[in-house]
Structure formats: structure tokens, C-alpha cells
PDB file as gemmi writes it, atoms N, CA and C in Angstrom:
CRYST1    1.000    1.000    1.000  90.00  90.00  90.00 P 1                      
ATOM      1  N   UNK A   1       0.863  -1.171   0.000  1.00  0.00           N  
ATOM      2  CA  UNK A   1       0.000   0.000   0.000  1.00  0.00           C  
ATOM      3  C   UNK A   1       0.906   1.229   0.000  1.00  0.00           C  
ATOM      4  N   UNK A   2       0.586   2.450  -0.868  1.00  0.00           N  
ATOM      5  CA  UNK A   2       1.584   3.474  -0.747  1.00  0.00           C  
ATOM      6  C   UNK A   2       1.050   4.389   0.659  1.00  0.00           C  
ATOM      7  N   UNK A   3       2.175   5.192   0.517  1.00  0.00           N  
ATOM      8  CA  UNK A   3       1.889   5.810   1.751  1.00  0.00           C  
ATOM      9  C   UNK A   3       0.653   6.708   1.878  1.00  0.00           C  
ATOM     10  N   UNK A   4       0.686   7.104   3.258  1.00  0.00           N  
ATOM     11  CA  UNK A   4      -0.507   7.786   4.080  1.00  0.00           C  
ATOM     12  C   UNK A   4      -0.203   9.046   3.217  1.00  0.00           C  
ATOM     13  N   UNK A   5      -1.957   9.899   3.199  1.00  0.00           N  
ATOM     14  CA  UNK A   5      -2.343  10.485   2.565  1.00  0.00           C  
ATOM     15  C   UNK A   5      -1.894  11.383   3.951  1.00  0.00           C  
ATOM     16  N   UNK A   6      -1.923  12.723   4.397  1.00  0.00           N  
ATOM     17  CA  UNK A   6      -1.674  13.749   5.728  1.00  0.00           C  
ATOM     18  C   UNK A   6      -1.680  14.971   4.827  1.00  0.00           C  
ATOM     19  N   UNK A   7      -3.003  15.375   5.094  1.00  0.00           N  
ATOM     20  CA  UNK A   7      -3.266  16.376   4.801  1.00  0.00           C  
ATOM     21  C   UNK A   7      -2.763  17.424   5.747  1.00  0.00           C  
ATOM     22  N   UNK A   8      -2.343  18.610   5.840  1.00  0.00           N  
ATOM     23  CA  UNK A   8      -1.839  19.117   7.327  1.00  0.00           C  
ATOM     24  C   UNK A   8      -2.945  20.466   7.526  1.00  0.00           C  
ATOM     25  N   UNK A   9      -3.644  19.875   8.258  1.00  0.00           N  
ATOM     26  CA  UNK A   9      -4.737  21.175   9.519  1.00  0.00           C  
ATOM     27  C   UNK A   9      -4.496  22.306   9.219  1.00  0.00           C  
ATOM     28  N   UNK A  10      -5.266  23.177   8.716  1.00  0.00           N  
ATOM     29  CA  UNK A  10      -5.219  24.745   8.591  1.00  0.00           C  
ATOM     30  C   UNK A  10      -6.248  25.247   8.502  1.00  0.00           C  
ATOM     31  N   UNK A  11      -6.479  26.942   8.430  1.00  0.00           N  
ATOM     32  CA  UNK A  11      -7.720  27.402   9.167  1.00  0.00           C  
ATOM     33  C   UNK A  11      -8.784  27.742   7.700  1.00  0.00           C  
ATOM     34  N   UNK A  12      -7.817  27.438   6.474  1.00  0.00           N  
ATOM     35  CA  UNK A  12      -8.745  27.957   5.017  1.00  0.00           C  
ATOM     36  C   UNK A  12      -8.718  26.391   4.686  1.00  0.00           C  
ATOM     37  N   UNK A  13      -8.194  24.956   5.143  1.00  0.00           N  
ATOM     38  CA  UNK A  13      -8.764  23.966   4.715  1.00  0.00           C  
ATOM     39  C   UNK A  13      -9.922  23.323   5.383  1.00  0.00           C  
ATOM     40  N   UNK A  14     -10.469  21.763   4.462  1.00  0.00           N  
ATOM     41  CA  UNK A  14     -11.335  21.153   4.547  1.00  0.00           C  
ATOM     42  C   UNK A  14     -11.276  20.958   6.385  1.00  0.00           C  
ATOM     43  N   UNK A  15     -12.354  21.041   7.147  1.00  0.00           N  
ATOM     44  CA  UNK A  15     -12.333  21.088   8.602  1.00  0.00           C  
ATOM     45  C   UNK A  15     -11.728  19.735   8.777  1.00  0.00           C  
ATOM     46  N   UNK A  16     -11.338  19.527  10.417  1.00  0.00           N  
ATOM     47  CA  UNK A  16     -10.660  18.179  10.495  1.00  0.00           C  
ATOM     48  C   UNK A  16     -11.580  17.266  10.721  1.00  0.00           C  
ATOM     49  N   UNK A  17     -12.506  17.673  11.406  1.00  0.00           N  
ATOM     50  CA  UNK A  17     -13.750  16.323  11.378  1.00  0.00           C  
ATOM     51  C   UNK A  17     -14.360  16.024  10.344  1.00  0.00           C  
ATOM     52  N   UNK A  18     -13.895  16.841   9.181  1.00  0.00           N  
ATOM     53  CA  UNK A  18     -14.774  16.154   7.838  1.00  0.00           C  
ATOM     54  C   UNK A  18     -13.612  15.293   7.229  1.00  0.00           C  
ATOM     55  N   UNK A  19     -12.139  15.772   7.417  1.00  0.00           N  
ATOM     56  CA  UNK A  19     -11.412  15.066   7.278  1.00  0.00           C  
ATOM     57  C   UNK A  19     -10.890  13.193   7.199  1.00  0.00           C  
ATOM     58  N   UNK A  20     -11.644  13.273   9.010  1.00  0.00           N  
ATOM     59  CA  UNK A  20     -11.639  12.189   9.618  1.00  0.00           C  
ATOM     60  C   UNK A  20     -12.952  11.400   9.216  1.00  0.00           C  
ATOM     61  N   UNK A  21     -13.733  12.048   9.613  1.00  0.00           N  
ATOM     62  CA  UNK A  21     -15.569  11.264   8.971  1.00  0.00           C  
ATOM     63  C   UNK A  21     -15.391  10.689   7.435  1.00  0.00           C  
ATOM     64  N   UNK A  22     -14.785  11.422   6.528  1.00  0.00           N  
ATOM     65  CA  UNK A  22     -14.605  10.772   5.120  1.00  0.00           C  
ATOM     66  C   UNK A  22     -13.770   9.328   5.157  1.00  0.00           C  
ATOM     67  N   UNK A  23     -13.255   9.269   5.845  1.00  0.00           N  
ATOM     68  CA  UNK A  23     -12.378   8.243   6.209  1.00  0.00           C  
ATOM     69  C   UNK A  23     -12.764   6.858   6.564  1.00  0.00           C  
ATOM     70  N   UNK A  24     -13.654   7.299   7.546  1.00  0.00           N  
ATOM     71  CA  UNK A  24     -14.072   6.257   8.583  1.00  0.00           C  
ATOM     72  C   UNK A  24     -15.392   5.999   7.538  1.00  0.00           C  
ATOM     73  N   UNK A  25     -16.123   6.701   6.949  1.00  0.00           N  
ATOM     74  CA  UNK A  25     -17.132   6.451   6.292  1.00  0.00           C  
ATOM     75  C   UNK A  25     -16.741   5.358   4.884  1.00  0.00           C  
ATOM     76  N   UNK A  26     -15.411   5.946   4.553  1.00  0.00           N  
ATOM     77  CA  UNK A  26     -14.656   5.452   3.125  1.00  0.00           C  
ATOM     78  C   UNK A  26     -14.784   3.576   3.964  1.00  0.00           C  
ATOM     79  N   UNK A  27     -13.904   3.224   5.178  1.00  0.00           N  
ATOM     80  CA  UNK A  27     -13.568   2.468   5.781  1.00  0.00           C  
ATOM     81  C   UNK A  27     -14.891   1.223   6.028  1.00  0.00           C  
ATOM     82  N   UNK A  28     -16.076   2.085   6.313  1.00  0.00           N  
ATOM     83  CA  UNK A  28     -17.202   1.032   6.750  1.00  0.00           C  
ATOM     84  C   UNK A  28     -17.779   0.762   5.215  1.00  0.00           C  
ATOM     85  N   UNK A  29     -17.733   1.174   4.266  1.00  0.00           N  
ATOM     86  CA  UNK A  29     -18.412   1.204   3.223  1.00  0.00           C  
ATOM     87  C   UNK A  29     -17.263   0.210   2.316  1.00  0.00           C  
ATOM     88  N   UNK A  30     -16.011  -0.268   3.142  1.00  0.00           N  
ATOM     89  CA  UNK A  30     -15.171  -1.193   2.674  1.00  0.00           C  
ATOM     90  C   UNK A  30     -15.847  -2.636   3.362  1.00  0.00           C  
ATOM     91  N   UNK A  31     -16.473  -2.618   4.509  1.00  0.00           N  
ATOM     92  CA  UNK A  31     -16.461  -3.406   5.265  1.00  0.00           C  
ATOM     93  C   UNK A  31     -17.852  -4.192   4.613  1.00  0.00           C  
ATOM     94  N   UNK A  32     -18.586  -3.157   4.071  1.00  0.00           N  
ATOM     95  CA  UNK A  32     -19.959  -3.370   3.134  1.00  0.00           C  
ATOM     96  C   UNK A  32     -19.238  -4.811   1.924  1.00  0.00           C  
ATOM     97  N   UNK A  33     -18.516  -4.019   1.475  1.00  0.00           N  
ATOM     98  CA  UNK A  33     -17.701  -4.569  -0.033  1.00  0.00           C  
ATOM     99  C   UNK A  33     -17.374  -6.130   0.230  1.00  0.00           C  
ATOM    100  N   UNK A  34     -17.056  -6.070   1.244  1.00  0.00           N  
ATOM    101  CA  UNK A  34     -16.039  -7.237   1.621  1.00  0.00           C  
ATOM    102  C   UNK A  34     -17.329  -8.436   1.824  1.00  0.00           C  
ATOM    103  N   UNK A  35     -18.442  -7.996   2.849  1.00  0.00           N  
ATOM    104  CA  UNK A  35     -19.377  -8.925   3.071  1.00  0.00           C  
ATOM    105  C   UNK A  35     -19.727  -9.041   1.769  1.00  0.00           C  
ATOM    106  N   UNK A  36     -20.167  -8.408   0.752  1.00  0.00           N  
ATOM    107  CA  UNK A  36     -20.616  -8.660  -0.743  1.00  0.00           C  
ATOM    108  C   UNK A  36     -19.699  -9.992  -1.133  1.00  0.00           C  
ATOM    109  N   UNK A  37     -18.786  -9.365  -1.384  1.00  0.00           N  
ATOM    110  CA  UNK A  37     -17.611 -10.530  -1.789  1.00  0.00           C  
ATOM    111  C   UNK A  37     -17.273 -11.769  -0.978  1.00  0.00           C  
ATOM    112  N   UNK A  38     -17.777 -11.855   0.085  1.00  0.00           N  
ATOM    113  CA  UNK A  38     -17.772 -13.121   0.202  1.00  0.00           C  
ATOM    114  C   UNK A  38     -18.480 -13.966  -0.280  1.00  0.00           C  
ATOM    115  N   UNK A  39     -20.360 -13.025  -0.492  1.00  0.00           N  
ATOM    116  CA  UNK A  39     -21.418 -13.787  -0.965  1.00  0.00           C  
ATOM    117  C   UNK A  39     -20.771 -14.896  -2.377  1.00  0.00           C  
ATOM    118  N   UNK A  40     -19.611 -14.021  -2.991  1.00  0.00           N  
ATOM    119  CA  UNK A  40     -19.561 -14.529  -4.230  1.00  0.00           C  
ATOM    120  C   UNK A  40     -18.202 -15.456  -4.096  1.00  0.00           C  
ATOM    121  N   UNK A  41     -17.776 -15.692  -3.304  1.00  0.00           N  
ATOM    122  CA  UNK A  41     -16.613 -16.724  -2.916  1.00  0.00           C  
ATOM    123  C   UNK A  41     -16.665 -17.523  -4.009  1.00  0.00           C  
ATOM    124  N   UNK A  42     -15.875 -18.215  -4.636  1.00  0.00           N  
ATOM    125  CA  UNK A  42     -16.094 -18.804  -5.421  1.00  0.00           C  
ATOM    126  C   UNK A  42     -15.743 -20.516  -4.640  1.00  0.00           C  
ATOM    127  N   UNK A  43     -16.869 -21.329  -4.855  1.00  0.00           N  
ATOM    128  CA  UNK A  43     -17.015 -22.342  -4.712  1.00  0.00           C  
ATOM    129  C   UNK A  43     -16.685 -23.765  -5.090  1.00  0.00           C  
ATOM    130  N   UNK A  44     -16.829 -24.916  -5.090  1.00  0.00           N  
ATOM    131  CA  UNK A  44     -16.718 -26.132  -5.927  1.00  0.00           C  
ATOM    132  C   UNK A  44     -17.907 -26.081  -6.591  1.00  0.00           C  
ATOM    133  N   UNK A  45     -18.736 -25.917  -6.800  1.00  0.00           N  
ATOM    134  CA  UNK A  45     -20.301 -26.392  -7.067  1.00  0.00           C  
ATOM    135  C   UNK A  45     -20.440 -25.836  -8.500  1.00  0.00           C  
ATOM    136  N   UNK A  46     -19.082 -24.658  -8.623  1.00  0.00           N  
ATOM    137  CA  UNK A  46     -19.421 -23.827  -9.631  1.00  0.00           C  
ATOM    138  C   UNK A  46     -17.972 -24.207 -10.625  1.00  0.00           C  
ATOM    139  N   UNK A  47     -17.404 -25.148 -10.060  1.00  0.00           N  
ATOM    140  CA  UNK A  47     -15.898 -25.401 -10.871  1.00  0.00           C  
ATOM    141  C   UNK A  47     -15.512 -26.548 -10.557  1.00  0.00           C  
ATOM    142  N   UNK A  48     -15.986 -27.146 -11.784  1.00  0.00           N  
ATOM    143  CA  UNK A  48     -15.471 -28.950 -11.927  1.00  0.00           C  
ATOM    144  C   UNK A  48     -14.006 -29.181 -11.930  1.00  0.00           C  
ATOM    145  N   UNK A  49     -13.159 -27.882 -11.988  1.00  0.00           N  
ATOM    146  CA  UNK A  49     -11.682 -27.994 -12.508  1.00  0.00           C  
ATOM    147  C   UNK A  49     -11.428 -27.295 -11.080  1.00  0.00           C  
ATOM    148  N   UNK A  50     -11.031 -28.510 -10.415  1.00  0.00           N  
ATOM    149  CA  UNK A  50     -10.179 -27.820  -9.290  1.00  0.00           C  
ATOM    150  C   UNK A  50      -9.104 -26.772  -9.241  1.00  0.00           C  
ATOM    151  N   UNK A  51      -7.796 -27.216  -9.834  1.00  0.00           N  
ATOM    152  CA  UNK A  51      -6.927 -26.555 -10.093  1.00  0.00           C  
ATOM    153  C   UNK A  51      -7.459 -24.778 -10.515  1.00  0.00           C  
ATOM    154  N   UNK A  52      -8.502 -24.676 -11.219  1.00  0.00           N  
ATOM    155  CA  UNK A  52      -8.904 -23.500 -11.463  1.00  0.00           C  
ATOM    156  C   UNK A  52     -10.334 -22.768 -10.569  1.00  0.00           C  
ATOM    157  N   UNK A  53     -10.731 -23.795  -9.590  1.00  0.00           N  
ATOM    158  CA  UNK A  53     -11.400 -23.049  -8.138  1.00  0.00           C  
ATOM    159  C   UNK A  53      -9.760 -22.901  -7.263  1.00  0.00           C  
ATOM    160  N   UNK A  54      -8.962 -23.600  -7.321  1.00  0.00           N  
ATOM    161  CA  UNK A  54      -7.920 -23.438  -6.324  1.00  0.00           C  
ATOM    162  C   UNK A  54      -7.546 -21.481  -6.211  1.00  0.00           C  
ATOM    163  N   UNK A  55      -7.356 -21.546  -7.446  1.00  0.00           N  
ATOM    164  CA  UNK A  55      -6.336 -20.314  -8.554  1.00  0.00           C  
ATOM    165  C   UNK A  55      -7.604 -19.019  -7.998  1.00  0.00           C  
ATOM    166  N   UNK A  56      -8.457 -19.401  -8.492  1.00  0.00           N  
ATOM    167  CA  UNK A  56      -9.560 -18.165  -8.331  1.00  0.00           C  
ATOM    168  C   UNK A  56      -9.876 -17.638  -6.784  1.00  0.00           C  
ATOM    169  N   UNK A  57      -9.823 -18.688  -6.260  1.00  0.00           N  
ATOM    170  CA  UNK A  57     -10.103 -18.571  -4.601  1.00  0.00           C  
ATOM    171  C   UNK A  57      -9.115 -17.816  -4.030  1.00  0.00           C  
ATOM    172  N   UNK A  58      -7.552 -18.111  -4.501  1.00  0.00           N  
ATOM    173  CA  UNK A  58      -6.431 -17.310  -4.198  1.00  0.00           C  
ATOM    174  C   UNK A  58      -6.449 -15.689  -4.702  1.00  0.00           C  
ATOM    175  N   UNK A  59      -6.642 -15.725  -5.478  1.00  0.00           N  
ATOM    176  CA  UNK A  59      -7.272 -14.301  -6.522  1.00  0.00           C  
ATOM    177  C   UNK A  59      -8.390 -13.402  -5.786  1.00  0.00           C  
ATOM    178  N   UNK A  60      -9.034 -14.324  -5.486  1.00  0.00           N  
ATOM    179  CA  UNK A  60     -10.300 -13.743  -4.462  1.00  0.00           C  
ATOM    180  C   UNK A  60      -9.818 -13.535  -3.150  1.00  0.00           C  
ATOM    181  N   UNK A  61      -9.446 -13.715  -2.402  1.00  0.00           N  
ATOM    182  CA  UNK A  61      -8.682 -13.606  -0.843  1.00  0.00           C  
ATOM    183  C   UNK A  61      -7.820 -12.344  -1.246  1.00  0.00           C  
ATOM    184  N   UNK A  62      -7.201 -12.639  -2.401  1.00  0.00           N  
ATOM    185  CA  UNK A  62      -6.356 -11.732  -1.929  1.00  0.00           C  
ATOM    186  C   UNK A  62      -6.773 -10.410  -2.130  1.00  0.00           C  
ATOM    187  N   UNK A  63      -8.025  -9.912  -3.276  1.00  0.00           N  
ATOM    188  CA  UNK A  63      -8.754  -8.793  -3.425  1.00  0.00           C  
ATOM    189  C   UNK A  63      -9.435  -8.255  -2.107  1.00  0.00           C  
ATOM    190  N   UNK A  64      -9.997  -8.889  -1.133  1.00  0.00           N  
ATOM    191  CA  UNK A  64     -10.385  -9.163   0.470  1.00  0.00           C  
ATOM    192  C   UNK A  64      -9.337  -8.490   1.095  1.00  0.00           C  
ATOM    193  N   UNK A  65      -8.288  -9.181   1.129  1.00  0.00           N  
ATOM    194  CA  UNK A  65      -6.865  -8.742   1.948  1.00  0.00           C  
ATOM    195  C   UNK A  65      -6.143  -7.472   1.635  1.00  0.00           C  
ATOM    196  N   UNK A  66      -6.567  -7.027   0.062  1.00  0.00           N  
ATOM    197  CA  UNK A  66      -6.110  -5.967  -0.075  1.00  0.00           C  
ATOM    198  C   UNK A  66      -7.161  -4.498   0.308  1.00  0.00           C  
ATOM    199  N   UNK A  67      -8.298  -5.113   0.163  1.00  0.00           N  
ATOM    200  CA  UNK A  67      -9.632  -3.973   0.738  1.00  0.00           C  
ATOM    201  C   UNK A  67      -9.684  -4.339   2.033  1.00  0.00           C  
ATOM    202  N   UNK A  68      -8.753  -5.155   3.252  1.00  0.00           N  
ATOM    203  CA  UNK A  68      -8.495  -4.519   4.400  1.00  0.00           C  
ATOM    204  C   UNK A  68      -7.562  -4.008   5.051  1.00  0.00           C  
ATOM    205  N   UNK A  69      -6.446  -4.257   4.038  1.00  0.00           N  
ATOM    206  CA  UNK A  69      -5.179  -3.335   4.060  1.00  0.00           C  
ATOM    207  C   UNK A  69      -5.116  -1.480   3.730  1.00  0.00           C  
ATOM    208  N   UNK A  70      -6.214  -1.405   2.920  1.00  0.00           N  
ATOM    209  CA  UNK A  70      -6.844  -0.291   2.924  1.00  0.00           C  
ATOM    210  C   UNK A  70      -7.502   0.243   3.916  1.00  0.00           C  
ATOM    211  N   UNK A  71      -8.403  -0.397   4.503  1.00  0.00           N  
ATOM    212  CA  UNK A  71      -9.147  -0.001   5.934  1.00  0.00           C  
ATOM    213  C   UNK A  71      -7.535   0.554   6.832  1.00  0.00           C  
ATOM    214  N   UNK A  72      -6.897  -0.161   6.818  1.00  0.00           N  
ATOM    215  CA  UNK A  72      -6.185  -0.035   7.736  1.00  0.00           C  
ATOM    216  C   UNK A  72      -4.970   0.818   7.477  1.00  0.00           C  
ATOM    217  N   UNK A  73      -5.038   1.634   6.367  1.00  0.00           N  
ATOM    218  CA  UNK A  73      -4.304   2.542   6.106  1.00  0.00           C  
ATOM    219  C   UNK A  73      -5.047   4.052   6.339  1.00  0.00           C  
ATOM    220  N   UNK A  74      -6.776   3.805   5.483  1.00  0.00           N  
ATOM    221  CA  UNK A  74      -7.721   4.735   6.310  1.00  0.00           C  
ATOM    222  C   UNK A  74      -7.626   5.206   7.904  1.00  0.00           C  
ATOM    223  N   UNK A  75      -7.794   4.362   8.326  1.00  0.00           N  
ATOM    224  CA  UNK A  75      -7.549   4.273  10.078  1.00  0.00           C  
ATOM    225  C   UNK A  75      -6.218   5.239   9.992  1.00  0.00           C  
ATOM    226  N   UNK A  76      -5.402   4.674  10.112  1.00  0.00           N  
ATOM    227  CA  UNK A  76      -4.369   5.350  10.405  1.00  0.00           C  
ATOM    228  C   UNK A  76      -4.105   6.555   9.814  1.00  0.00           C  
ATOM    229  N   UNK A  77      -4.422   7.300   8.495  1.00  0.00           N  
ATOM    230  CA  UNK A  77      -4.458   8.688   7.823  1.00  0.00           C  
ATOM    231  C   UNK A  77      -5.556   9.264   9.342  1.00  0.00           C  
ATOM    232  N   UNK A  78      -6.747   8.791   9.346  1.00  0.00           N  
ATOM    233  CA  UNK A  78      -7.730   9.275  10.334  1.00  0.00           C  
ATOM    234  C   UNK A  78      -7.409   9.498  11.872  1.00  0.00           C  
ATOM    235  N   UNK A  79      -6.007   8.919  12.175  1.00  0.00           N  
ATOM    236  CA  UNK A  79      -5.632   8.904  13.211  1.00  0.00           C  
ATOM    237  C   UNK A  79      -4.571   9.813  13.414  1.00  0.00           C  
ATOM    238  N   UNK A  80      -3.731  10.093  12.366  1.00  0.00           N  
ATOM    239  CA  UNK A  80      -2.651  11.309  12.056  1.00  0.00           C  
ATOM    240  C   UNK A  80      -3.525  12.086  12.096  1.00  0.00           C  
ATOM    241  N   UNK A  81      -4.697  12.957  11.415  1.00  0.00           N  
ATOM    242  CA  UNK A  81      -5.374  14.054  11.182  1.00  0.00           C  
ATOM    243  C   UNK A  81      -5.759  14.090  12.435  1.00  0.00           C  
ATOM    244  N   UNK A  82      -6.519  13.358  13.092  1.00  0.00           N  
ATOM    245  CA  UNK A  82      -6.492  13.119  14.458  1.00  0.00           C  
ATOM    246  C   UNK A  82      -5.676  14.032  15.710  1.00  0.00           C  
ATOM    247  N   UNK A  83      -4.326  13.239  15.444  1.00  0.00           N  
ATOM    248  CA  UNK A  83      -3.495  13.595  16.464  1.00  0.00           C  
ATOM    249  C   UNK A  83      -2.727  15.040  16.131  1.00  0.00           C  
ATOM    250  N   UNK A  84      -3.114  15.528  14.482  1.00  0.00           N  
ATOM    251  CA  UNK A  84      -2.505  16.931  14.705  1.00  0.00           C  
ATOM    252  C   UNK A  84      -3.347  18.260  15.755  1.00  0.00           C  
ATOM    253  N   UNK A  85      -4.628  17.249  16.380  1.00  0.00           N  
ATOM    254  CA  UNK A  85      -5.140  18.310  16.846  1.00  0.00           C  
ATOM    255  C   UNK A  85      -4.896  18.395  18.032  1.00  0.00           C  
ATOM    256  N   UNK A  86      -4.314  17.690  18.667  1.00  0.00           N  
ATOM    257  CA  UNK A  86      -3.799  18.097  19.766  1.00  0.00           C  
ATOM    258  C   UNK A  86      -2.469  18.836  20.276  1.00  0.00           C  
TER     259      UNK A  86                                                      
END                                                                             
């Protein structure tokens, strides 16, 4: 994941709680995505060719793993913007 986005706090930018709320909103609306995508897991029922449910399933996890590696880069931008206010 590339690095954190840090916007830096000032009195003519976007306020910091809208800052942070876009974030956390971006973050749960990942968490939406993810339950979707499991619905569509890909199964045996739907692939007589193992070798190619194996392959897809790996493909699929890892699209999962990367939309919570994101959450968790959200978090943490939301937590810098955060802590410049103190």
C-alpha cells in the first residue's frame, strides 16, 4: 500500500472532522464490499476444474486482503489528522 495520505490542519482547509468522517465512512463502506464478496466466494459447485477453483479462490482472498489493508491505512491517515489536533 503506498503511503498515508496527511493532509496538514489549517484554518482555510477542509475542517478536520470532515477530514476524519470521510475516512471512517470510506472504511465502513469497505467493510460493506467485503461482506458482498464473500457472498460470491467462489465455490466447488461452480468449478469442476479444481486446479482453477484453487487459482480463483487465491485471486479472491487476496482482493479481500487488499480492501483490508486499505481499511487499515484509512484508520491510520484518520488517526494522524487526528493527532494533529492536539
Amino acid at each position: 500500500m503506498s503511503a498515508l495520505i496527511r493532509p496538514t490542519i489549517n484554518i482555510n482547509g477542509t475542517a478536520p472532522e470532515d477530514l476524519i468522517r470521510l475516512r471512517l465512512e470510506a472504511n465502513r463502506s469497505i467493510n460493506l464490499v467485503v461482506e458482498w464478496l464473500k457472498e460470491v466466494t467462489p465455490n466447488g459447485r461452480d468449478y469442476p476444474d479444481q486446479d482453477r477453483l484453487a487459482a480463483d479462490r487465491r485471486t479472491h482472498y487476496a482482493r479481500i486482503a487488499a480492501l483490508r489493508d486499505l481499511q487499515g491505512v484509512l484508520l491510520e491517515e484518520a488517526i494522524a489528522i487526528r493527532d494533529q489536533q492536539s
